[in-house]
Backbone as CSV, one residue per row, in Angstrom:
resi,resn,N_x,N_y,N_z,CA_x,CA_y,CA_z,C_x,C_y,C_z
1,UNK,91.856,104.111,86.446,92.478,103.016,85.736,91.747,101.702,85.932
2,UNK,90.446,101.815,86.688,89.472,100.541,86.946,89.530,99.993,85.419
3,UNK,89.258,100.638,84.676,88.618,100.388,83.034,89.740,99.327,82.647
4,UNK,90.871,99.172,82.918,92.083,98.334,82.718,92.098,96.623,83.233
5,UNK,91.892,96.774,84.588,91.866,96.106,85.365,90.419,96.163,86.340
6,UNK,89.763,94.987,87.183,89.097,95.507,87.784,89.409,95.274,89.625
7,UNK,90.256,94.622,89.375,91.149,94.486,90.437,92.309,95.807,91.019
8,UNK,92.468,96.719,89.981,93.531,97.623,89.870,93.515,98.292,91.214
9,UNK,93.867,99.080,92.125,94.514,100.061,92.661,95.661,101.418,92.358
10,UNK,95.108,102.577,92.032,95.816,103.279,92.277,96.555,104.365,93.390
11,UNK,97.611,103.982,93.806,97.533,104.590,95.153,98.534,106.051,94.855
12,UNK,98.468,107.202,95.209,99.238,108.350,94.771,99.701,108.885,96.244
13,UNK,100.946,108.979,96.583,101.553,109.258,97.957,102.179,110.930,97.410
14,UNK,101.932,111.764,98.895,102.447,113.136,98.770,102.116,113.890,98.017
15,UNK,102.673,114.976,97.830,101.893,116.249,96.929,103.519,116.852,96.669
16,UNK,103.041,118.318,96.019,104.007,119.202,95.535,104.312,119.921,97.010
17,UNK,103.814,119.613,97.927,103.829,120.220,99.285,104.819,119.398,100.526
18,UNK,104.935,117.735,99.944,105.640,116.852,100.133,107.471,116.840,99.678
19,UNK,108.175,117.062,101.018,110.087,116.502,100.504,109.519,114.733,100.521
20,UNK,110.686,114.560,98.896,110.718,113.165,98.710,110.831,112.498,99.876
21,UNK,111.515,112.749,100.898,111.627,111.654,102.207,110.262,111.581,103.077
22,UNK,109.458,112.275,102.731,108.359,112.519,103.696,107.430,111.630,102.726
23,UNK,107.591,111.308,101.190,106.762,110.975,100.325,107.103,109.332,100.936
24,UNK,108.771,109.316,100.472,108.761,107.736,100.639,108.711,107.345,102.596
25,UNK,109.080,108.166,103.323,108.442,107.307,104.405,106.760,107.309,104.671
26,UNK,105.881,107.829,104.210,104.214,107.165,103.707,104.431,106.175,102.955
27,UNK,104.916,106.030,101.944,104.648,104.564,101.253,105.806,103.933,102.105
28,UNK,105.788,104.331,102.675,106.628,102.553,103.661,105.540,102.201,104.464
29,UNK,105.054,103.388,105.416,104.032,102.771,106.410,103.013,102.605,105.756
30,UNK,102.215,102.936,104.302,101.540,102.727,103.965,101.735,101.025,103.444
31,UNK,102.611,100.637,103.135,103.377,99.469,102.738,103.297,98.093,103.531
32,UNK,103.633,98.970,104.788,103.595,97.808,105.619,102.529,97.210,106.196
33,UNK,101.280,98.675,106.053,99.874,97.869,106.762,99.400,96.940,105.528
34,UNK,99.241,97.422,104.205,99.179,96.993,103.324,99.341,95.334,103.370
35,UNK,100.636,95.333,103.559,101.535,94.012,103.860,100.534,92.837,104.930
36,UNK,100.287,93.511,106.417,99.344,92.689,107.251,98.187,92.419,106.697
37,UNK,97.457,93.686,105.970,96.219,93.277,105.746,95.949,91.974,104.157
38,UNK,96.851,92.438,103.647,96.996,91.511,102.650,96.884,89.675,103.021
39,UNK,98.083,89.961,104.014,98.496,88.591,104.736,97.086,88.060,105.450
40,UNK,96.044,88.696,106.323,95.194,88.461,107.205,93.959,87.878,105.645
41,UNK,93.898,88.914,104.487,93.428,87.832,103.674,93.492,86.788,103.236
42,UNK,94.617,86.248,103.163,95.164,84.782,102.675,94.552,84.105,103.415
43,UNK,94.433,84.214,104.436,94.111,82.944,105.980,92.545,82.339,105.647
């Protein structure tokens, strides 16, 4: 989806091998580093 945006990110959490709770607790911790590293750019 670069071709859209060139800034874009696509991020895809879990598989067909993944229970939804196992999907959404990765995108939390994925979320939250996300969150610091984002923040440590601003500075």
């Amino acid at each position: 989806n670069q071709e859209y945006h060139n800034r874009a990110l696509l991020i895809e959490i879990g598989s067909d091998l993944n229970t939804l709770a196992q999907a959404k607790y990765a995108a939390q911790l994925f979320s939250d580093i996300l969150i610091r590293v984002l923040a440590e750019d601003m500075q």
